[in-house]
N, C-alpha and C positions, 0 to 999 in steps of 0.2 A: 292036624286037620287036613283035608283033603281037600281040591279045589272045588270039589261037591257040595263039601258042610259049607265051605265060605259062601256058596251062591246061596243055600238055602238059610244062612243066617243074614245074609243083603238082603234076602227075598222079603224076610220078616220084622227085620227093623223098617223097612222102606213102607210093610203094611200096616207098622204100627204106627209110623210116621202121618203114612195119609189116613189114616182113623183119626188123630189127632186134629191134624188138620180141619178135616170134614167134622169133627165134634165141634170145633171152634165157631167152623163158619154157621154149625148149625144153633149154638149159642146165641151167635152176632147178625144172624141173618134176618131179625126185624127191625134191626138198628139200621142196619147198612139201606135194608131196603125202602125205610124211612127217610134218611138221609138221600139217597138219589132221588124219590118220589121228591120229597119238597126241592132239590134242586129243580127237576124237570118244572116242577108246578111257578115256581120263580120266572123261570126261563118264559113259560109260556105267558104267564102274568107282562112279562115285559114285551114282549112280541105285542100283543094285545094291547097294550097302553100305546105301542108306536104306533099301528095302525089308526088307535083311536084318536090319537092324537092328526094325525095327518089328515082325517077325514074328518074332526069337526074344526079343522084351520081355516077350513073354505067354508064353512057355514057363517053368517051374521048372524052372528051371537054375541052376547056380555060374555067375560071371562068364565063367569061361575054358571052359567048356562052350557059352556060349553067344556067345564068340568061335569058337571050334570050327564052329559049327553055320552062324555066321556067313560065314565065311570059304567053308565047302561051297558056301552057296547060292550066293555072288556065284563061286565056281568052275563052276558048271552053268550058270550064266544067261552065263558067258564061255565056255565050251566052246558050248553052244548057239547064241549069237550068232557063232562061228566064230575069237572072238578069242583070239590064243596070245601066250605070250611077256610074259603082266603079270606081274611081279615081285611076290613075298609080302611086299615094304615099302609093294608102292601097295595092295593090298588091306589091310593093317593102318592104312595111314593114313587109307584112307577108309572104312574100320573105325569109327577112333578119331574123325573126322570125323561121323560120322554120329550117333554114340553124342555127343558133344558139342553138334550142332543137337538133338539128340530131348530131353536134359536140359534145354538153354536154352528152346524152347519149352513143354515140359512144369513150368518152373519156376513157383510159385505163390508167390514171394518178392517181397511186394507193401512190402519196408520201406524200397525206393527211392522215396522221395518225386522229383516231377520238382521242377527248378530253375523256380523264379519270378524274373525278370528285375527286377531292383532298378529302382527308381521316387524320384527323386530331386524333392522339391519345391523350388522357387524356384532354378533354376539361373540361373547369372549369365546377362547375355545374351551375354557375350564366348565362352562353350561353346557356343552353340546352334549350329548350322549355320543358313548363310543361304545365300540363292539367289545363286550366281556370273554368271547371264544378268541384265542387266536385261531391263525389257518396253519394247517398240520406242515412239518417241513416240505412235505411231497408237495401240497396244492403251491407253496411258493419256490420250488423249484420248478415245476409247471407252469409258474407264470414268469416266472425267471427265464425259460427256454425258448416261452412262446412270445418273449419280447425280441431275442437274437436270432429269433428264428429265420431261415431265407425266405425270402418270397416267392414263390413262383408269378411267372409272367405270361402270359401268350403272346407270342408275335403275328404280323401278320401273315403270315405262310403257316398258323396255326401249328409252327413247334410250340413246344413247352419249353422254355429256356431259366436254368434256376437264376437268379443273383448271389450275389456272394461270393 
């Protein structure tokens, strides 16, 4: 074969490839795009519970009045948005979701001390971790050299004078 037939037998596996492909997605493509819709619908469900939540904290209200109140806005802000068909378990859970982050941030309960990582003096040396690489001959005769190695010095007449 010639480097001609090769190109035109890549040409046509490659298009049978993405035919394949494209059948697939075309199969999968009310699933896939169900599953991102209810993610996106989630996400905004919880958006909308925070805000509600934040804006009936400052009302005086009973609890369940200001679940009540709750519950309306994140219903107008989904009627608005065009979205139907959220169930009144996911609006109570991200409800109760929301009202859970607003407490935990808003909390002032400072009697958690953090953990200090224990500090152990004279450990044996058979616990320590040691290095499993040695250093190649060269790097320790390189450090071998650069222990004996002269100094150089300046004087004050700014020679350069070695030692050694």
């Amino acid at each position: 074969m010639t480097i001609k037939d090769w190109i035109y037998l890549g040409i046509t596996v490659a298009s049978y490839i993405i035919a394949i492909i494209a059948g697939i997605y075309t199969k999968n493509r009310a699933k896939i795009n169900k599953a991102t819709a209810v993610g996106k619908t989630l996400d905004v469900v919880g958006q909308l519970a925070t805000y509600a939540v934040h804006e009936t904290e400052s009302l005086d209200l009973e609890n369940e009045q200001k679940r009540a109140a709750a519950v309306q806005i994140i219903n107008q802000g989904l009627s608005w948005f065009g979205i139907k068909d959220v169930t009144p378990n996911t609006v109570n859970g991200a409800i109760e979701k929301a009202v859970n982050a607003m407490h935990l941030a808003n909390s002032d309960d400072k009697s958690v001390e953090p953990i200090q990582p224990e500090i152990v003096p004279n450990v044996p040396a058979k616990n320590l971790v040691q290095p499993t690489v040695a250093p190649d001959k060269s790097e320790q005769q390189d450090v071998a050299n650069s222990v004996n190695a002269p100094v150089a010095e300046q004087n004050t007449t700014n020679e350069v004078v070695k030692n050694g």
